[in-house]
C-alpha positions in Angstrom: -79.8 25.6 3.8 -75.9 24.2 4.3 -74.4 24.1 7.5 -72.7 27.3 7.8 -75.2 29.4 6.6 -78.0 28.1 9.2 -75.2 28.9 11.9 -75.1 32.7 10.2 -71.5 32.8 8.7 -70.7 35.6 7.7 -73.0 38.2 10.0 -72.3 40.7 12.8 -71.9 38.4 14.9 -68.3 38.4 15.8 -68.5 34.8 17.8 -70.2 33.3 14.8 -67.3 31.7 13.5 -65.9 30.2 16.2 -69.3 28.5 17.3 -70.0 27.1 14.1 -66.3 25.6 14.8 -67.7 24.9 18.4 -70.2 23.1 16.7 -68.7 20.9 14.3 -66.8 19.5 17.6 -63.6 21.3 16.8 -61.5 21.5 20.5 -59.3 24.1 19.8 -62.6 26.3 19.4 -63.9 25.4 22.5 -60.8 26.0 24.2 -61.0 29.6 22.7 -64.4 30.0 23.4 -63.9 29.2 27.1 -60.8 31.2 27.1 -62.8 34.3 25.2 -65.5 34.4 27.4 -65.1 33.1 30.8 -63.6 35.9 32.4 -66.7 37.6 31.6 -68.5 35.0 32.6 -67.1 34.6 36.4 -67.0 38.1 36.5 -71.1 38.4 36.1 -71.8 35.5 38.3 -69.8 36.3 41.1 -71.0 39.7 41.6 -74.5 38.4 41.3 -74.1 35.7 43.6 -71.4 36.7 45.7 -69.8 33.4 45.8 -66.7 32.7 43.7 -66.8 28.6 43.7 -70.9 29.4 43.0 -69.9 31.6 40.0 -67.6 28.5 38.9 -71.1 26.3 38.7 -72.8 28.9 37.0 -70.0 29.1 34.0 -69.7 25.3 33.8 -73.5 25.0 33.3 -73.5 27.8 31.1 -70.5 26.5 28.6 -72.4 23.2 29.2 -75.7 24.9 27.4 -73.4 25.6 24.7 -72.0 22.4 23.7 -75.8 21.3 23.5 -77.2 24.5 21.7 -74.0 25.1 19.5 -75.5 22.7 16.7 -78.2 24.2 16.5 -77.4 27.4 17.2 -78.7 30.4 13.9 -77.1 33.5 14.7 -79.5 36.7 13.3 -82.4 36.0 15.8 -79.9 36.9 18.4 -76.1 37.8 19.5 -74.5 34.8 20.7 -72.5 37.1 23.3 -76.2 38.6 24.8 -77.4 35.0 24.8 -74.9 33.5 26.7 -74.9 36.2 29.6 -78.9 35.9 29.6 -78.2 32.2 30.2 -75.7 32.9 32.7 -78.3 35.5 34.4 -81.3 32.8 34.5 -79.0 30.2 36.2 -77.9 32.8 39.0 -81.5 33.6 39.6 -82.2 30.0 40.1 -79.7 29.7 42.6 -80.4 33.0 44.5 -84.3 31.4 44.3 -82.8 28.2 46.1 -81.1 30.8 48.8 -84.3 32.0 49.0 -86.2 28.5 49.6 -83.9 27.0 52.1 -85.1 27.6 55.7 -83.1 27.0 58.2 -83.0 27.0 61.5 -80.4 29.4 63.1 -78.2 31.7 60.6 -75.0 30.2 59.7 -71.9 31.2 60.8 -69.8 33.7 59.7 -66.1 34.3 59.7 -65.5 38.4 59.7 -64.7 39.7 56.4 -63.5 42.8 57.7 -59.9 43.4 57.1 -57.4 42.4 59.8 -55.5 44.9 61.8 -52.2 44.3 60.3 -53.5 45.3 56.9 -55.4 48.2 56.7 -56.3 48.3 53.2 -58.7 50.6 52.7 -59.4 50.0 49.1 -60.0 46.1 50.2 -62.5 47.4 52.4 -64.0 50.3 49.9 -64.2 46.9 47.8 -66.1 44.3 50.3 -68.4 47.4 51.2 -69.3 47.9 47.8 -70.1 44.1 46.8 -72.2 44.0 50.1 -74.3 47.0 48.6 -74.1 45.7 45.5 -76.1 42.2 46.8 -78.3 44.3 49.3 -79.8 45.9 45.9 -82.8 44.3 44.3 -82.0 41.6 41.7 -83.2 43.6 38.6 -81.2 46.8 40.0 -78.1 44.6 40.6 -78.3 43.0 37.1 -78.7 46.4 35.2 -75.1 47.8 37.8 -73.4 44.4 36.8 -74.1 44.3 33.0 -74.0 48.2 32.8 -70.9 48.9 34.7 -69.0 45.3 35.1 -69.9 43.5 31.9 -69.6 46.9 30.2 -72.4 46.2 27.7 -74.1 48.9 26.3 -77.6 50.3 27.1 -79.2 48.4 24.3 -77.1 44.7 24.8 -78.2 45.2 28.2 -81.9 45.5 27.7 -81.9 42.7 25.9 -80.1 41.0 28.2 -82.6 41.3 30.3 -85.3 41.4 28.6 -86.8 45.0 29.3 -86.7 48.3 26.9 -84.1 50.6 27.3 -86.1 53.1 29.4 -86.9 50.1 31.9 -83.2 49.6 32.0 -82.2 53.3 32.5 -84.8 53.1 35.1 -83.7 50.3 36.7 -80.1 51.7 36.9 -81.3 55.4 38.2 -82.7 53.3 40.9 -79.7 51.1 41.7 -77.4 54.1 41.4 -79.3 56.0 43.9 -79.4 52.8 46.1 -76.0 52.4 45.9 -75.0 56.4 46.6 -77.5 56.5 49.7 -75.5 53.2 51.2 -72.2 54.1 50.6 -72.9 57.8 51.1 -70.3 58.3 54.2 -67.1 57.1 51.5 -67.8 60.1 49.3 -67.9 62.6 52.5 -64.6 60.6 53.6 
């Protein structure tokens, strides 16, 4: 089988082309990739991890995993798009795992994140209040919100995603939803 037909030219997949570019060590197409999906990208591992310079890590690595798999990628078994956020997912649940495993001592030290009395933004607040219940949700439940509703992929990407059927995943979001209503309840009576 040539080149471009092991790398699935010519299917669905709409990033096909430009990996099989990626691939043959073209720069401009990994300059596009990057510039095609990153956004995305930071936007799925900062709301899982809640830590922009982590989120920065997590996209490196991921673009990194490209670079090696792009020769060998063959598009059909999977989309290249749902592939790259499931990488993206395992390498936040490694770090949140580390958080996990690090014991320390006495808590670290926090500066307030609460908004300062000369600005008075409530939407900035409506904002921090909703990524704090966004992390306090379990990691399955947060994953399903932040592919559902930030990644805005579709019941069916997201499942597979994540590895679940499309019932776990409604499931999963029910639950989060609900989560997220009873925490935030007092900014819908307000």
């Amino acid at each position: 089988m040539d080149a471009p037909a092991r790398r699935g030219l010519g299917t669905s997949d709409p990033d096909a082309e430009l990996l099989s570019r990626v691939a043959d060590g073209d720069p401009a197409a990994a300059r596009a990739l990057v510039a095609r999906k990153l956004p995305r990208l930071l936007s799925l591992a900062g709301r899982m991890l809640g830590d922009p310079r982590e989120a920065e890590d997590v996209a490196q690595d991921a673009f990194v995993r490209v670079w090696k798999q792009a020769p060998r990628w063959r598009a059909g078994e999977a989309k290249f798009d749902t592939w790259l956020h499931r990488v993206a997912m395992n390498l936040c649940y490694d770090r949140l795992r580390r958080r996990r495993e690090t014991p320390m001592a006495d808590p670290p030290e926090r500066v307030d994140e609460g908004p300062g009395p000369d600005r008075g933004l409530l939407a900035a607040d409506v904002g921090r209040r909703v990524a704090r219940a966004l992390q306090a949700l379990p990691e399955r439940q947060r994953e399903a919100i932040v592919l559902c509703h930030y990644q805005e992929l579709g019941n069916i990407e997201a499942a597979q995603v994540m590895g679940v059927s499309v019932e776990a995943l409604e499931s999963l979001l029910a639950r989060g939803r609900r989560a997220l209503r009873a925490a935030l309840s007092d900014l819908a009576e307000a």
